[in-house]
N, C-alpha and C positions, 0 to 999 in steps of 0.2 A: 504834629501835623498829620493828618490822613492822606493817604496814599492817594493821589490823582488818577483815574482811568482816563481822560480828555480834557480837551483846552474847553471844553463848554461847560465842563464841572468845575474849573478854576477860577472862568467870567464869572459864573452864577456866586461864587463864593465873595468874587472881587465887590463884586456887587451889593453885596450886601454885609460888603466890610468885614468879614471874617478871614481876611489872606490880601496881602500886597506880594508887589512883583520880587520887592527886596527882600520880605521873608520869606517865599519862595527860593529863592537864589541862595539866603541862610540856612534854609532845608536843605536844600542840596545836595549844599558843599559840608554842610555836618554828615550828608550821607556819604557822601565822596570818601571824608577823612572814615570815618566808621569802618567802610570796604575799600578798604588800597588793598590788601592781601588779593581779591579778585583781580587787581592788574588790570581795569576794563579803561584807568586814564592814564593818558602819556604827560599828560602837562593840563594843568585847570585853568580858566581865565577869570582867576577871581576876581582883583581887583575890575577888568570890562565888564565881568558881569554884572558885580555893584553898582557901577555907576549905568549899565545900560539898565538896569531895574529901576534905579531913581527917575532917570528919563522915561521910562515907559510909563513908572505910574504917575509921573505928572500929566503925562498925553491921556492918561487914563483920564480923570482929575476934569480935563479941560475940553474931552471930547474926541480930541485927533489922535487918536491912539489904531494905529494897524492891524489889522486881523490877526494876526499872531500873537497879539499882545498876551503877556501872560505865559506864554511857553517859553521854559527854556529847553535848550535843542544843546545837541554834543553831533562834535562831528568827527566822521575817519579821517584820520591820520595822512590820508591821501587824496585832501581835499585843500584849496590852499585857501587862508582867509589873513591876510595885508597885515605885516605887523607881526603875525604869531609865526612860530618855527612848523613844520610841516616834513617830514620824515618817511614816510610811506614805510615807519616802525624799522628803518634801515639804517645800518651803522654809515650806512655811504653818504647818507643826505642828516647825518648828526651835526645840529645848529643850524641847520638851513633855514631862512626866514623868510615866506612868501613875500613877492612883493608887487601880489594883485590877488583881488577877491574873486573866489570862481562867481560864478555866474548865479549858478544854482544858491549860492549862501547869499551873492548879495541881494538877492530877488527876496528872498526871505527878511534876512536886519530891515527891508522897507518896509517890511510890514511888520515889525518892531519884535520881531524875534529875538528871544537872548540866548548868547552862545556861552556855555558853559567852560568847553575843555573841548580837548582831541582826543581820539580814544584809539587805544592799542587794534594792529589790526596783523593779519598775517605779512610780511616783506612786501612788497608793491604789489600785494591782494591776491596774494599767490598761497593758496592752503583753503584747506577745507578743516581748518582745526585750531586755526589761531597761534598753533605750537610753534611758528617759523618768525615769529617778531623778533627781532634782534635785543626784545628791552621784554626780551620774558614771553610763556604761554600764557595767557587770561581763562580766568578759571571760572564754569556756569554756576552761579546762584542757585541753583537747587540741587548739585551736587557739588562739593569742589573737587570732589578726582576726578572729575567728567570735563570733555571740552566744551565751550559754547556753539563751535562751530564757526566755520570760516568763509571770507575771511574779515568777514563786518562783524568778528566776535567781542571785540571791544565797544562796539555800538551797541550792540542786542542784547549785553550785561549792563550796560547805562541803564536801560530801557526797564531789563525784570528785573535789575536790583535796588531800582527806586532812586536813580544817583539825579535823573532829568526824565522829562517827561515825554520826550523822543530825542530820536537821533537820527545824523543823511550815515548811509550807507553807501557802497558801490558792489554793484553786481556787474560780473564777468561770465560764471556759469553759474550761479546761485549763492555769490557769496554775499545777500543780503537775505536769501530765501531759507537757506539751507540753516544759519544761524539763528533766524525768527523762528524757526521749528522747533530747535532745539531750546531756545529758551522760551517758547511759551508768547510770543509776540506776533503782528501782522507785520509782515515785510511784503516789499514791494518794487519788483522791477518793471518801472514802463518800458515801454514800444520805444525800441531803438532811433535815437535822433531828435522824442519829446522833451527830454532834457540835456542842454550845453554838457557838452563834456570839458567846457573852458575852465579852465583851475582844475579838472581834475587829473592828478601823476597818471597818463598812461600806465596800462597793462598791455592789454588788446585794444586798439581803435575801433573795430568793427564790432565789437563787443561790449566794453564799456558802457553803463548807465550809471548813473547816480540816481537815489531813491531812498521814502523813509522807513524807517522800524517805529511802531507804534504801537500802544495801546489799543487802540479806539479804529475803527474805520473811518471816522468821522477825519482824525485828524492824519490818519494818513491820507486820504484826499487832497484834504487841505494844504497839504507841504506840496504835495506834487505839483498841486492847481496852480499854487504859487511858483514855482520853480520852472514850471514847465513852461514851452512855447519860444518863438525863432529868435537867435541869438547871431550878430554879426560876426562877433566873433569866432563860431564853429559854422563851419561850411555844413556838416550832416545835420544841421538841427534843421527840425522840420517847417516849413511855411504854414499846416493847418493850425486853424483856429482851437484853442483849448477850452472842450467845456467844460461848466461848471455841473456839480453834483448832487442832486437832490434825490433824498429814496427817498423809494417808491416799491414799496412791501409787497403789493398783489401781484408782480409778474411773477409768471413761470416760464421755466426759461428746458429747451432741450439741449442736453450734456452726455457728451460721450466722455465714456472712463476709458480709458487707455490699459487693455487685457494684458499685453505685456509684463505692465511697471507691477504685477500681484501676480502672476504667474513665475516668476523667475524665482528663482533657488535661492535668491541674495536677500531678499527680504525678511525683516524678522516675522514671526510669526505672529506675535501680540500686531506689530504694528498693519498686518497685513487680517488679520480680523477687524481691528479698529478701522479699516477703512471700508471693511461690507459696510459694517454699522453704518456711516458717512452715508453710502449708497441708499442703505436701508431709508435713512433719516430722509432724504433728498426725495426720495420715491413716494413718502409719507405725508410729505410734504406741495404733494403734485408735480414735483419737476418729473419731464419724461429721462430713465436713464435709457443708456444704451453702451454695451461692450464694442470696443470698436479694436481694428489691430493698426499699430504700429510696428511693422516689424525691423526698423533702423534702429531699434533700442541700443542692440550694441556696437553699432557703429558709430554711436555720438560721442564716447565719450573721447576714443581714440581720434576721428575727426576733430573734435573740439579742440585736443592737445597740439595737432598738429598744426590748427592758423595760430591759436595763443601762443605756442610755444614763440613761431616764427616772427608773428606781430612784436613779442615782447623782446626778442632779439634785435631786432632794429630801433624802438622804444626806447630800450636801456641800455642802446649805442651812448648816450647824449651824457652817462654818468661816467666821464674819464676821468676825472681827478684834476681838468685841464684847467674848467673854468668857475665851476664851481662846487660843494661838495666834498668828500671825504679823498686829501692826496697825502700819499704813502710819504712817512718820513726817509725810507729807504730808494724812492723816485730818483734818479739820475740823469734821467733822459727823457725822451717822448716813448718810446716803448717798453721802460720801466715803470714810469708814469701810470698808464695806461694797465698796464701788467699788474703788479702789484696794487693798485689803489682800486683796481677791480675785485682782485684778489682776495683783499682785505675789507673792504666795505661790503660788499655780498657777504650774501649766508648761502648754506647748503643748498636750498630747494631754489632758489634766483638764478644762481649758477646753474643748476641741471636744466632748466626751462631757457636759457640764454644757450647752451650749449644745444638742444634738442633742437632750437629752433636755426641755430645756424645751419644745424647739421641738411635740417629738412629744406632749407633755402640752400644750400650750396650746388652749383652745377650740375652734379651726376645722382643728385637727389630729388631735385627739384619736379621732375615730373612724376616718379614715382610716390613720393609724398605732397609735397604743397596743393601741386596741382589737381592732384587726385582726391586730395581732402575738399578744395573750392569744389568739386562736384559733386560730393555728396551733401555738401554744405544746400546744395540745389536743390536736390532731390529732397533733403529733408523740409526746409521753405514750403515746397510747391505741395510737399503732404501734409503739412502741418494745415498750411490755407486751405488743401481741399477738405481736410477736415473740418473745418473751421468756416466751410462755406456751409457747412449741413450742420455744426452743431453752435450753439451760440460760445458753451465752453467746452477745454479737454481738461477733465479732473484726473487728479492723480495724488498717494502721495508725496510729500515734499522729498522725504531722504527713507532710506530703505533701511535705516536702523533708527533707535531715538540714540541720544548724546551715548558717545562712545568714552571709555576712558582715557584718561591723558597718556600718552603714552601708545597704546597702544597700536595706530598703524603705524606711528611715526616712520617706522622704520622699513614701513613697507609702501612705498610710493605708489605701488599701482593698487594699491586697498584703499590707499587716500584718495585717489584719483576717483575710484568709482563711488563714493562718497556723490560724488556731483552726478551720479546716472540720472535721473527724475530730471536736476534741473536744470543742464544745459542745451537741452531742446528750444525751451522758447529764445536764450541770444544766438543760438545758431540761425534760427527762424524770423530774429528779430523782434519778438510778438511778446506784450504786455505780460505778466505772471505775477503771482499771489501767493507767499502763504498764509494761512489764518490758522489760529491755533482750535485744534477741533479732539483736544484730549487729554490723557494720560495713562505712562502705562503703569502695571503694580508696582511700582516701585517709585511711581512719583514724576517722572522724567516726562514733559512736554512732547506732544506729538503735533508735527503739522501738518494740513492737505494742502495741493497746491491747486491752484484754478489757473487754466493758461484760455485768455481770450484771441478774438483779434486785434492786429495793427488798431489801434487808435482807438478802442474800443473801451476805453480804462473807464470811461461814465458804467456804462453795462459791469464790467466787471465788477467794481466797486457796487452797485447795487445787489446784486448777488452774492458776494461775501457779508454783505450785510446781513442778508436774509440768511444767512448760513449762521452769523456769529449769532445771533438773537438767542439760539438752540444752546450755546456755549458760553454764555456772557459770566457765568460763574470761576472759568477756570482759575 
């Protein structure tokens, strides 16, 4: 069977009788067994997937068949969907079995999506490298001593190693963005609040999105479109209306690049020529550029650390071993309990971001970091929007190396950490972002640019990566 680029190349095919839903779902999962060595599933849902493929192509068949029809989708591991076990890739929550459908997935099965499997992701989405999953690192399809990128790295190896034809991701500071880069996909995080973070395992509250990894522009829309809009559920989800997307090729649109994210010393050099070219193309193309400065660059990423840390401190208060989840056979009491079943169920990097964040919420800290983070958290918002009242996007790219080897920061936590420079700007800001894959360097390795719009602004967005990807539809 031929490799799918969109659910519109799939209809066309359905259509004309060359591909049903159920040998789609046998492609797959023959690709699935093929690549287990990649590590990108934690558990397949084959048997639902067969029989929701028989149900779909009979709706096919009869007419009533959902706009999704035809895709099958894999989801992060810290997404919950009724029935299936859900882990956030953590020894603490091993056999846990949701027992509600987030929001975001069930908005999709309505429009007759089928769900594949759950995919390995970093600890409760915590890593920029996929290497922190309790059940193994996942390794990128185009190199395997290379990471995918975290910590949606088991989504965005779904996606380039042909296992499904997308997948939802969660982005906190790019960990749906940052991994689309690296393997060669468009990822995609809305505007904070456009979609339920209902069923999704906390990280960060105020950060937290859910969002797809795709192929196609067409069909990351299309998830979102679906997914998105007011949920009773989550109190921050948003009351505007969600529109729908139709491009529209002839705008040109005026873009500030961001002078900072290619002037610093961190960038690799292939990737930081690969993005004049970007410039070059854009310019060639009529859009007006313009160098614009940022100068918070380096205080995002240390700001960022300091609410996530804290948010996920009281978050993954709720994993004691009390009521449900991983409790210590050695428990004795309610403060052994507590003690040890944290202990044990955490991995390295969960436990430093629980400790950081207590640290930074504790009495005699508390104004010197929390507090002082919420303000710059301000200052960057109110520059990003006044940016973003004069430019329609801020381009940039996505991560400041392509895929790093496995291994290699592991051991240096703040190497890993600045992995996220580029792209925890827009959840600090709140504001819609993009990567689309716009390359490769000698060596083979996927590069992404990111596009950051405004609040609500994801129709406009989406149109302009389109007109961007047209240039790169070969990669």
């Amino acid at each position: 069977m031929k490799r799918y680029r969109s659910l519109s190349q799939i209809r066309l095919d359905i259509d004309e009788g060359k591909v049903s839903c159920s040998s789609l779902v046998d492609y797959y999962l023959e690709r699935i067994a093929q690549n287990s060595h990649l590590n990108a599933f934690l558990e397949i849902f084959d048997e639902d997937a067969k029989a929701q493929a028989k149900l779909v192509d009979q709706k096919l068949k009869d007419g009533s068949a959902g706009r999704l029809a035809g895709m099958v989708l894999a989801i992060k591991d810290n997404i919950s969907y009724r029935g299936h076990h859900v882990s956030a890739s953590s020894k603490i929550l091993e056999g846990f079995e949701a027992v509600y459908t987030a929001t975001a997935v069930e908005r999709l099965i309505a429009e007759d999506v089928i769900i594949i499997g759950r995919c390995n992701c970093d600890e409760f989405a915590m890593g920029a490298s996929n290497e922190n999953s309790a059940y193994g690192a996942v390794k990128n399809a185009d190199d395997e001593s290379r990471v995918p990128g975290g910590s949606s790295g088991g989504s965005a190896v779904a996606v380039q190693a042909d296992l499904c034809l997308a997948a939802l991701g969660s982005d906190t500071g790019g960990s749906i963005r940052q991994p689309a880069a690296f393997t060669g996909n468009v990822g995609f995080k809305p505007t904070y609040g456009r979609v339920s973070r209902w069923g999704l395992l906390a990280y960060g509250s105020s950060f937290d999105q859910i969002g797809p990894i795709s192929r196609s522009m067409e069909d990351c829309a299309l998830i979102y479109e679906i997914m998105a809009g007011k949920d009773p559920h989550d109190a921050t989800s948003s009351l505007k209306e969600v529109d729908s997307w139709e491009y529209s090729p002839e705008k040109k649109y005026k873009i500030g690049y961001i002078k900072e994210t290619i002037e610093r010393e961190g960038i690799d050099s292939e990737l930081k020529a690969h993005f004049n070219e970007v410039l070059d193309g854009l310019k060639a193309d009529g859009h007006e550029i313009e160098a614009v400065s940022f100068p918070y660059l380096d205080y995002m990423v240390p700001c960022y650390y300091v609410l996530t840390t804290a948010e996920a401190s009281s978050n993954l208060s709720r994993y004691s071993g009390m009521l449900y989840g991983h409790r210590s056979s050695e428990a004795q009491d309610i403060d052994t309990t507590f003690i040890k079943s944290r202990s044990e169920g955490f991995g390295e990097e969960v436990k430093r971001r629980i400790m950081t964040g207590t640290f930074v919420l504790s009495a005699d800290y508390y104004d010197a970091y929390y507090t002082k983070a919420q303000k710059v958290r301000r200052v960057i918002q109110n520059e990003s929007k006044a940016l973003l009242d004069k430019f329609d996007f801020l381009i940039s790219p996505t991560t400041p190396t392509a895929a790093f080897k496995l291994g290699e920061k592991a051991s240096d936590p703040i190497q890993m950490y600045l992995a996220d420079i580029y792209t925890v700007q827009a959840p600090l800001a709140g504001l819609p972002a993009i990567s689309i894959p716009t390359g490769r360097t000698k060596d083979g390795l996927a590069i992404g640019t990111q596009v950051m719009g405004n609040s609500f602004e994801e129709k406009k967005l989406f149109n302009f990566c389109k007109q961007v990807l047209e240039s790169y539809e070969n990669l």
